[in-house]
N, C-alpha and C positions, 0 to 999 in steps of 0.2 A: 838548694833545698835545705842549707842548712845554714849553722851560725857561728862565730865565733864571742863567748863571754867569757868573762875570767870569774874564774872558780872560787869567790871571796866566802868563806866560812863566819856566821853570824849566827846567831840565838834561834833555835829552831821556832820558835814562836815568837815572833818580833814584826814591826812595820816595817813592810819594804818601802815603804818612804821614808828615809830616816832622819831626813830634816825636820828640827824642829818645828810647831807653827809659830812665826811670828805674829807681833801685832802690827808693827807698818804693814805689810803687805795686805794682810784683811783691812787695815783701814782706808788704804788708799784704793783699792777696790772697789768697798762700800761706797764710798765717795763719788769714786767715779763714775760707780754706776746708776747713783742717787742724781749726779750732774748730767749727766754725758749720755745721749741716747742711739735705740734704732729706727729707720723708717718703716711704715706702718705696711704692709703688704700692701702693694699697689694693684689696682683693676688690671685687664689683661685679657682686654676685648671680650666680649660674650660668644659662647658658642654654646653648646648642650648643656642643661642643666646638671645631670650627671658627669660631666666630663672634667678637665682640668682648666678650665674658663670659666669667666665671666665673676671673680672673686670683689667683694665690694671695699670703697674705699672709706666706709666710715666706721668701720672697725675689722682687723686685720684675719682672712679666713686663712684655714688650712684641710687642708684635705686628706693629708699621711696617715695622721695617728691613727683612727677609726675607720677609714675609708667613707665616710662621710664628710661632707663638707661645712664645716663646722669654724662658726666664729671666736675665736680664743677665750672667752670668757667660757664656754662652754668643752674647747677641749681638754678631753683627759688626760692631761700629761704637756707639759713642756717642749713645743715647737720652734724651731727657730727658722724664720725665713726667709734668703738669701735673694736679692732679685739680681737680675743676669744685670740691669742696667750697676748696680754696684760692683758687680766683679768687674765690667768693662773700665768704671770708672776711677776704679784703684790701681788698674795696671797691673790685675792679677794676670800672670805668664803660664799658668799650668794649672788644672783643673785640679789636683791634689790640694793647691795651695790654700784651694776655695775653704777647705774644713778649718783654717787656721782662725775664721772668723767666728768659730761656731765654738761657745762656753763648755769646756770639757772636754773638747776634742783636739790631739796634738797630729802635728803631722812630722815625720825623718824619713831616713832614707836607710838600710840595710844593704847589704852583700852587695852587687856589683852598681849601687844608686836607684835600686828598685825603691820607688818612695810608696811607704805605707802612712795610715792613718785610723785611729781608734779613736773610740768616747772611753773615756777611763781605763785605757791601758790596755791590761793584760794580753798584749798581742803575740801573735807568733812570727812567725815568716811570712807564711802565707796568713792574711788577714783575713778569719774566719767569723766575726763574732759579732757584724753589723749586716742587715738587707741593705742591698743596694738595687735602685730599682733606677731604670731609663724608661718614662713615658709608661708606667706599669708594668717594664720585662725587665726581671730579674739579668743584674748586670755581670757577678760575679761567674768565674768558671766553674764547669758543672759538678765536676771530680773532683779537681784540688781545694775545690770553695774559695778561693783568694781572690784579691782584686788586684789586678791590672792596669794600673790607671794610667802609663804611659800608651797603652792602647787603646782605652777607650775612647768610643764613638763617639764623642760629643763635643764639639767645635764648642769657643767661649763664644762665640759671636750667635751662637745659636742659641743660650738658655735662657728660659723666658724667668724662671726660680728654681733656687734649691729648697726642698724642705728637710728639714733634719730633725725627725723624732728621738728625743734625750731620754733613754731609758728604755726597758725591754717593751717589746711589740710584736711578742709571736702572738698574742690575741688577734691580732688583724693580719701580719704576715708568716708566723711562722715560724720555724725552726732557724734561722740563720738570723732572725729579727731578737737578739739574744739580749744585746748593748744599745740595740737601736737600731733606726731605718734612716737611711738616705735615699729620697726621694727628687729624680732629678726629671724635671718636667720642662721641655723646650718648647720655645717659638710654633706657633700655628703656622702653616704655611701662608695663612694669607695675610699673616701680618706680615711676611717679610717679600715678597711680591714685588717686580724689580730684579738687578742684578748688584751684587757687593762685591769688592774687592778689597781685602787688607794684607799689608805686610808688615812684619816685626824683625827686627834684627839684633843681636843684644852680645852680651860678653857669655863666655866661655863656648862658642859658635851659636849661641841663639840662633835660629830663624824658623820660623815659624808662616806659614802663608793661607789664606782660604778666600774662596771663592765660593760663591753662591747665587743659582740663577730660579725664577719661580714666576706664579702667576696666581691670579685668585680670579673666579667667576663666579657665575650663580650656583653652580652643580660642582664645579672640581677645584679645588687648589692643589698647588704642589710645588714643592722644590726642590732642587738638586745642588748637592754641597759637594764641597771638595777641602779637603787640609791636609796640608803636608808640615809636620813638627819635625826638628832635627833641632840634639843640642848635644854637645861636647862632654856633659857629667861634671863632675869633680875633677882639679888639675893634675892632682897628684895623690898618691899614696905611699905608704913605706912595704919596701920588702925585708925580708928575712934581716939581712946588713942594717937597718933602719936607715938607708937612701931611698932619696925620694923619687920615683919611678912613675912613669905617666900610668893613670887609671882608665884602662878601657871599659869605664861604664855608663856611655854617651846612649844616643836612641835616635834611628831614622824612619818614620811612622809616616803612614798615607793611612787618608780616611777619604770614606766617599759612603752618601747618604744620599737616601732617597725619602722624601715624608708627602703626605697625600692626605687629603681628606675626600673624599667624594658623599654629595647629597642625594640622595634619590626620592625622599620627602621631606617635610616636616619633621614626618616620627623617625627616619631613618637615616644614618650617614655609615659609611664606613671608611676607619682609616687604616691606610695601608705603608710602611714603612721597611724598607731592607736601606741596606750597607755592608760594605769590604772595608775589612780594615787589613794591608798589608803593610811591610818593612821588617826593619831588626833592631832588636834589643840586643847593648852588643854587653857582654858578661866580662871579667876578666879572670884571665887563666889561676890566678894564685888566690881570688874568691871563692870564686864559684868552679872552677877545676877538680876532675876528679880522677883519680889513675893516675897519677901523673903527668898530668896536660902537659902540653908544650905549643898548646895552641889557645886562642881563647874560643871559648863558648858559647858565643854569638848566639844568639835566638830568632831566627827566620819565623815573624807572624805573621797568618794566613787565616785570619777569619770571616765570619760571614755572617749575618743572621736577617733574616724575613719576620716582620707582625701585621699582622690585621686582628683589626678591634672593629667591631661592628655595635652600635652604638641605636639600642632602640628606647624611644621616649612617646608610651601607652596617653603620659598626661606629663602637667609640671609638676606632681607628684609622684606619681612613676616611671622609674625607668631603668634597663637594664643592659646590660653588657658582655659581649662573647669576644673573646681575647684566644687569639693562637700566636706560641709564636715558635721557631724555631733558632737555634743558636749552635755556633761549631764553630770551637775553638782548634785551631791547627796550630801547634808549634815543633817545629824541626832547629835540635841543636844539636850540634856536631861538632867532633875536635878531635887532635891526634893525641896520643899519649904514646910516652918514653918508661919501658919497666926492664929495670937491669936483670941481666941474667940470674944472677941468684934468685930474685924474686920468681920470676918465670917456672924455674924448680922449684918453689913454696908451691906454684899454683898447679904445678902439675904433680906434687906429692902431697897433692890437699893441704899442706899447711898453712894455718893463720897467716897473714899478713902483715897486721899491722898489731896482734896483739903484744904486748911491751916484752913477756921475754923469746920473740920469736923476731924482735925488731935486727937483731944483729945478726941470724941468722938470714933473712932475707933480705936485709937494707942494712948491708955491711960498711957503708958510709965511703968514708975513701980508699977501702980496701975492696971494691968491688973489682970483680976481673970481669972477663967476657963480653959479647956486644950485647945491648940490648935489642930488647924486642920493641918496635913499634906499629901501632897500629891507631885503627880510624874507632871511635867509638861515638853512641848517641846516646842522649836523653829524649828522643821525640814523644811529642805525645798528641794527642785528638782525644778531645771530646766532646760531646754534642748533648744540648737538650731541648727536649722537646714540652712546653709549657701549652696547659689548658687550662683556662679562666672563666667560670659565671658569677655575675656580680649583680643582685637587684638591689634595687635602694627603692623603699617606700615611705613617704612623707605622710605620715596619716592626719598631723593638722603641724601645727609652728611649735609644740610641744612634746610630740611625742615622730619619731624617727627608726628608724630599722633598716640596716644593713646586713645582708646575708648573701651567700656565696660557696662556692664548690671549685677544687683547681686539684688537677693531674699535672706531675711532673714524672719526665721521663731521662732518666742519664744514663748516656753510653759512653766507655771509656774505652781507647785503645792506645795501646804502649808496651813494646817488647821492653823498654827498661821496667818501670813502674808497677808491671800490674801482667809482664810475659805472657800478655795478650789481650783480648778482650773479656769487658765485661758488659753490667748494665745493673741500675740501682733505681728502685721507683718511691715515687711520696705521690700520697694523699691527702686532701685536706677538706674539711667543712668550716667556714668561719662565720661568724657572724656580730654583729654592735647592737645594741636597742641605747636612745637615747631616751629621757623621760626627764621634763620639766612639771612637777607635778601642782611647782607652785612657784611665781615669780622670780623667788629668790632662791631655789634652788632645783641643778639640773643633775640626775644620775646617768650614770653610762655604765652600762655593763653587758660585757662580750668574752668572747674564746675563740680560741682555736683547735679543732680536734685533727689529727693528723698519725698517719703512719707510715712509717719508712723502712723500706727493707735493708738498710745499713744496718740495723739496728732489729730488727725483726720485732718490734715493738708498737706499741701506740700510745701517744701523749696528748695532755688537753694542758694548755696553756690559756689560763683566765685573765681578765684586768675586772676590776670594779673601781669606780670614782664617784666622787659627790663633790659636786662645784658650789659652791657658796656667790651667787650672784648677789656684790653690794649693792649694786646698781648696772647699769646697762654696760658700762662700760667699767669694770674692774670684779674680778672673780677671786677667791682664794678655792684652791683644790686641795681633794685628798685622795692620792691615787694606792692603790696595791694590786700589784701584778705577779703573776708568775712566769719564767720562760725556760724552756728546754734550749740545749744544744746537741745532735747527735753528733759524732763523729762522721765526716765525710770518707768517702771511698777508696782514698790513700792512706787517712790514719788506720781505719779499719781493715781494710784487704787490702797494704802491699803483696807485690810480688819483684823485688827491686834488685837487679842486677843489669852488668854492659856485658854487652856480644859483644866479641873482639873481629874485626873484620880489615883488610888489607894489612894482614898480618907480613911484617917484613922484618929479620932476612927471611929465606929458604928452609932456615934451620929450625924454625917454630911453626912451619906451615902444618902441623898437626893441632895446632890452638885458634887455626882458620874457624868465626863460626861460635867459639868457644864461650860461655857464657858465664863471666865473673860476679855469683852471688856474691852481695851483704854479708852475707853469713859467712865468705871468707876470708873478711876484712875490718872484725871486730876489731876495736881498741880496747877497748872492754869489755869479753864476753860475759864476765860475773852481771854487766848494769842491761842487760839489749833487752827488751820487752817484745820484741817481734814476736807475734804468735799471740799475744795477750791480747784477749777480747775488749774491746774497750766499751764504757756506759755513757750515758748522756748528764751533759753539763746541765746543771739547774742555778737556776735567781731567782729569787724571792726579793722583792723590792717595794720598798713604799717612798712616797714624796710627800710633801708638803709644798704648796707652788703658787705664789701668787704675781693673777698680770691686772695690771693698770695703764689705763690709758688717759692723759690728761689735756685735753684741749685748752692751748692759752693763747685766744686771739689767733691769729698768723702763726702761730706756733703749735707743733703737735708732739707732747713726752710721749713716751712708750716705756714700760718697765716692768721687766718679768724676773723673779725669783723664786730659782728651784732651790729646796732643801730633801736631800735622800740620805738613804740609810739602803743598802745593798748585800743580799747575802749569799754568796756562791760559791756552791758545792758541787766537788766532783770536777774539778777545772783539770784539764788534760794538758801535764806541762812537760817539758824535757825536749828531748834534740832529736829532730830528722835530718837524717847526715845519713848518706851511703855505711861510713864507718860506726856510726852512732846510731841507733837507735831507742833511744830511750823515754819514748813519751809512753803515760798512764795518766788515769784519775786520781791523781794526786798531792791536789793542794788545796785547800778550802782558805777563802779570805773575806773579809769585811770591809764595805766599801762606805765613806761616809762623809757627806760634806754638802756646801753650797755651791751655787751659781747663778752670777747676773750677767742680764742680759737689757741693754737701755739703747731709750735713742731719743735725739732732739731734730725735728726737720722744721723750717723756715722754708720760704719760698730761697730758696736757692742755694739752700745750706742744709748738709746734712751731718748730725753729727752723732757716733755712734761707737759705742763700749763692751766688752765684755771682760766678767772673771770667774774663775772658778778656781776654788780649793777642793783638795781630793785629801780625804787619808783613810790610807789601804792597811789592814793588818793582815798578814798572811802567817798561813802554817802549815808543813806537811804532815796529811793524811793518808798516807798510802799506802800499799804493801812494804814491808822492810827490806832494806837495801843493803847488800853486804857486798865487800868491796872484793877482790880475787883471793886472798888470802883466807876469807870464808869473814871478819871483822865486820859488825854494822858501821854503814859508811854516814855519818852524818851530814859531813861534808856535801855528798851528793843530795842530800836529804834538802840541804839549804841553797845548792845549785838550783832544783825543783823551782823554788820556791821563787830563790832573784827573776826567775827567766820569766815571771809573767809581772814584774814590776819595771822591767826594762822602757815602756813609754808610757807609764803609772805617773803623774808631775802634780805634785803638791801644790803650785801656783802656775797657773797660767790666765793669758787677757790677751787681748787686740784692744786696739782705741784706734778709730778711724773720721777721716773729716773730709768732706766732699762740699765743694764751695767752686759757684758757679762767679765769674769775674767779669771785666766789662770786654766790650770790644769780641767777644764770641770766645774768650777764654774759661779755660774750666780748671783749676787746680785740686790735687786730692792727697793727703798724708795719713797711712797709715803705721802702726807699731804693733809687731805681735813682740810675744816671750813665751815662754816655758821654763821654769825653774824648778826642777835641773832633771835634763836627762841621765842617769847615771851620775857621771864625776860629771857632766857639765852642762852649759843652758844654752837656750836659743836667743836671740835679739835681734831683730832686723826692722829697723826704719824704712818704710817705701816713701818715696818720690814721687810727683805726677805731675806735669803742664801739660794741657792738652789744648789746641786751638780747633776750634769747627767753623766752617765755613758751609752758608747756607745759600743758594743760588736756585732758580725756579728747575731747573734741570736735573738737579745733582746735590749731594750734601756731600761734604768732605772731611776729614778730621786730620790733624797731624799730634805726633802724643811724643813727649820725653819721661823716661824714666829711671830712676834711680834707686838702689834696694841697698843699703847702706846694714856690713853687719857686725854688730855695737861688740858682739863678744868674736876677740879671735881664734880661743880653742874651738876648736869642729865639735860639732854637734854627736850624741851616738855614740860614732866610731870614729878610732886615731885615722885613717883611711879616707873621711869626708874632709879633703882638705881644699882649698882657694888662692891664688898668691892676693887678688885684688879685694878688699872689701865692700869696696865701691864697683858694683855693676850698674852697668847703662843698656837702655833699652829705646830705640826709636823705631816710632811705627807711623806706618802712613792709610790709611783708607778713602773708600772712595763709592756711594750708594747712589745706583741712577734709580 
């Protein structure tokens, strides 16, 4: 729940990027993106007009921004679109990885190798500040609002596209749609129809397996998945000594999915979808430990969720959609902890813990006498939501378009550490798009969202308006300005955070049987803890400038989209959730501002594809005043505030990728991402890929090698993200009757 940064004191008004810009790196960008391209959104079989099908191939559609399904020169905002056949055929190993390809967006890893991912930064622990959506159901947890990516649902062999809306999108989705939407839309059942089998095995215990069996008819498609992930984490870390000591933050994951479509007319289908996602995330004791662990803190996941979307189509201009779904999150973590006897008398004469002059009174160091106390301690938690969705879309003629919509969400939280008991938090929402091409060459869009949350006991209207400048059929330049909120979710807002101590051992503390170790008694700093302080909603104010081109030459197809923005956000809720710490508020406002390309070159067999982005962030704190325990305004802490939300903020980042099909049924693929610079240091890693396919009237088969080569050897983030080998190998095998 919490972090470790080091406390660097800097100019209370300054860039938290503080790299210069250079000119090689925007120029070799430019360039590259001016060369170097993406392929164009590929078809993807028809099915309902209004649904996530039937996208055409002669210029690239998207469906996320607006919820309309909209050709690029006409959407509002900067999309980028990932199709599954690319991620299979780069040898992407984890569905995190996937964002690495997406302009703006970086992907690391935090406390025990829990890997996160942002569009322009400002992240916390828990990544709160982008929608992520599976198939139309919100993917994120209900309470803590983070994403999970080593659990989630979604098998790689399953994604049909990613779509990645670049910029706020609570006009169409919402309060979590702050930075953006990720939009992950899988495989139809009846395209995958048959039975598949693949395994991967790789360095650091890679393996990876899934399975997947299905059928298609007139009336029912459906199929049934199975994936089992396990991988080893990071090799090593330093402890306290700076010896390098194994890192227990590997992950053993079972997924199992169920996807359906069922026809019952014409005008009528309904799909239906659940899965179990069970295994452990395993923590390590001196991460993510609290009390004194002396065990690690393994995370036993236990979840579940049910949807049906029912899918009715009045005409090929009308048609509308009812969406239920349900979600529950189960997590059980559990570990022993070691508290010396002195400490034990801090907690039984109320005394502070860990505040610094009370540290020697209770954590007398090598002068401690007496036996400690040990016991069994948890973090579990549960939470569930229950999501309601009306969506109609009316096409009034090829020019004029309307999306409108109504969604109830419903979140229940339960956790005797977190929240010492149960709760429940509800949102609201009316949204809606109108598109208007009033004249050839130019199309408007303008939408909101209205919505209210009882985190927050408030209610917010998040706008967008855009005006597309259509050259021609095929190349647009845009001018978007939007707004989006962020509220505080259920943890920032109403903690209740403390451990029950339970098989409390020896005999001699059996009066602490039971006994419940508040937060509150285990300040590090009780002059900085904001517990108790009501917290308000983030705001962005954002415009773009965006232009996409599409250039048909012979056999060959460019693609080339550049976004330029300017970004302004207010009321950013920064600081540490930490049992002992507590210190987050609204309190840093920053300015976001820069470019990004996005390009691609496809030939019949060849695809070749780019991206870059430049970020520069200026940050400053505005918050209440902070005074240090001696009653002194703390600056220091002021600019702590401030670092903590530029921690995966990267001035230069790209991918360059090239998929090239060979003879004899060979397919090779190289890609390169970077990041410059996370904190003190950057990302670089070269991928590798031979893959052979073998095609037979029966059966198709593939055999794939892989190699992830990485170019810098300081770890990434954290001194803790360490590797001995730089060269990882990956071999996989499949097998589709």
């Amino acid at each position: 729940m919490g972090f470790t940064t080091d406390r660097r004191c800097k100019n209370p008004h300054t860039s938290t990027l503080s790299e210069p810009f250079t000119l090689s790196p925007f120029i070799l960008g430019l360039a590259a993106g001016l060369a170097i391209a993406a392929s164009p959104a590929q078809a993807a079989g028809g099915k309902t007009e209004g649904g996530y099908y039937g996208f055409s191939d002669a210029l690239p559609e998207v469906l996320t921004t607006t919820r309309l399904r909209q050709p690029k020169t006409r959407v509002p905002g900067s999309t980028t679109v990932i199709e599954g056949d690319m991620i299979r055929d780069l040898g992407i190993m984890s569905l995190v990885e996937v964002f690495r390809l997406v302009p703006g967006m970086v992907v690391a890893q935090v406390g025990s190798a829990t890997p996160v991912t942002t569009y322009h930064g400002t992240v916390h622990y828990e990544q709160r500040r982008m929608q992520v959506l599976v198939d139309g159901r919100t993917a994120h947890r209900a309470t803590l609002s983070d994403m999970d990516w080593q659990t989630m649902p979604v098998p790689l062999e399953l994604i049909e596209r990613i779509e990645v809306s670049r910029g706020p999108n609570a006009a169409a989705y919402g309060i979590n749609a702050f930075l953006g939407t990720i939009n992950i839309i899988t495989r139809d059942p009846a395209d995958t129809a048959g039975a598949e089998l693949r395994a991967v095995r790789g360095s650091r215990k890679y393996i990876r397996t899934f399975a997947s069996v299905g059928d298609a008819g007139n009336e029912y498609d459906w199929r049934l998945a199975f994936e089992k992930r396990q991988f080893g984490g990071f090799d090593y870390r330093y402890d306290d000594d700076d010896a390098k000591v194994p890192f227990n933050d590997g992950h053993d994951i079972n997924v199992f999915t169920y996807d359906s479509r069922l026809t019952l007319s014409p005008a009528f289908n309904a799909e239906i979808r659940g899965g179990v996602v069970d295994g452990v995330n395993k923590e390590d004791f001196d991460k993510n430990g609290e009390l004194g662990a002396i065990g690690n803190p393994d995370i036993d996941v236990r979840d579940y969720y049910l949807q049906t979307r029912l899918n009715f189509s009045e005409s090929d201009r009308h048609f509308y959609h009812l969406q239920i779904s349900f979600e529950n999150f189960d997590r059980r973590q559990r570990w022993p902890i070691s508290v010396p006897a002195s400490a034990v008398e801090c907690l039984r004469n109320g005394t502070l813990l860990f505040w610094r002059q009370n540290r020697d009174i209770c954590f007398p160091g090598s002068g401690a006498t007496g036996t400690p106390m040990t016991a069994d301690i948890n973090a579990d938690s549960e939470d569930s939501r229950l999501e309601l969705e009306l969506q109609d879309t009316l096409i009034f003629n090829k020019d004029l378009k309307l999306v409108t919509g109504a969604g109830y969400r419903e979140d229940t939280y339960r956790s005797e550490t977190y929240f010492n008991g149960r709760g429940m938090n509800y949102q609201s929402r009316v949204f809606g798009n109108l598109e208007y091409t009033p004249v050839a060459w130019l199309t408007l869009n303008g939408g909101g969202n209205w919505e209210r949350t009882t985190t927050t006991q408030h209610t917010y209207f998040s706008p967008r308006v855009a005006a597309n400048f259509i050259l021609n059929e095929k190349h647009s330049l845009r001018f978007i300005y939007s707004e989006a909120v962020r509220t505080p979710d259920g943890f920032e807002q109403s903690p209740d955070y403390g451990f029950t101590l339970r098989n409390v051992e020896p005999a001699q503390y059996a009066d602490l049987e039971g006994y419940r170790v508040n937060n509150t008694a285990v300040w590090d700093n009780p002059s900085l803890v904001t517990l108790g302080r009501e917290l308000e909603e983030e705001r962005i104010v954002s415009r773009e400038i965006s232009y996409f081109g599409l250039f048909p030459a012979g056999a060959a197809l460019f693609s080339l989209e550049v976004r330029a923005f300017r970004d302004e956000l207010r009321n950013m809720i920064s600081g540490v959730i930490q049992f002992d710490d507590w210190t987050i508020d609204n309190n840093v406002d920053m300015n976001q501002q820069g470019f990004e390309i996005e390009a691609s070159m496809e030939y019949p067999g060849t695809t070749l594809r780019t991206t870059y982005a430049y970020l520069d962030q200026d940050s400053w704190y505005n918050g209440p005043q902070i005074y240090d325990d001696a009653g002194n305004i703390n600056n220091r802490e002021k600019q702590y505030n401030v670092d903590l939300l530029g921690r995966l903020s990267v001035q230069h980042s790209g991918s360059l990728a090239l998929i090239q099909d060979l003879s004899a049924g060979f397919q090779g693929a190289a890609a390169f991402y970077w990041a410059d610079e996370f904190r003190r240091s950057q990302f670089e890693r070269l991928d590798l890929r031979l893959a052979r396919q073998i095609f037979l009237p029966r059966y198709t088969a593939e055999i794939a090698f892989t190699m992830q080569h990485y170019l810098d050897e300081e770890p990434d983030l954290s001194a803790d993200n360490n590797i001995r080998d730089q060269n990882q190998f990956f071999i996989e095998a499949g097998v589709r009757f």
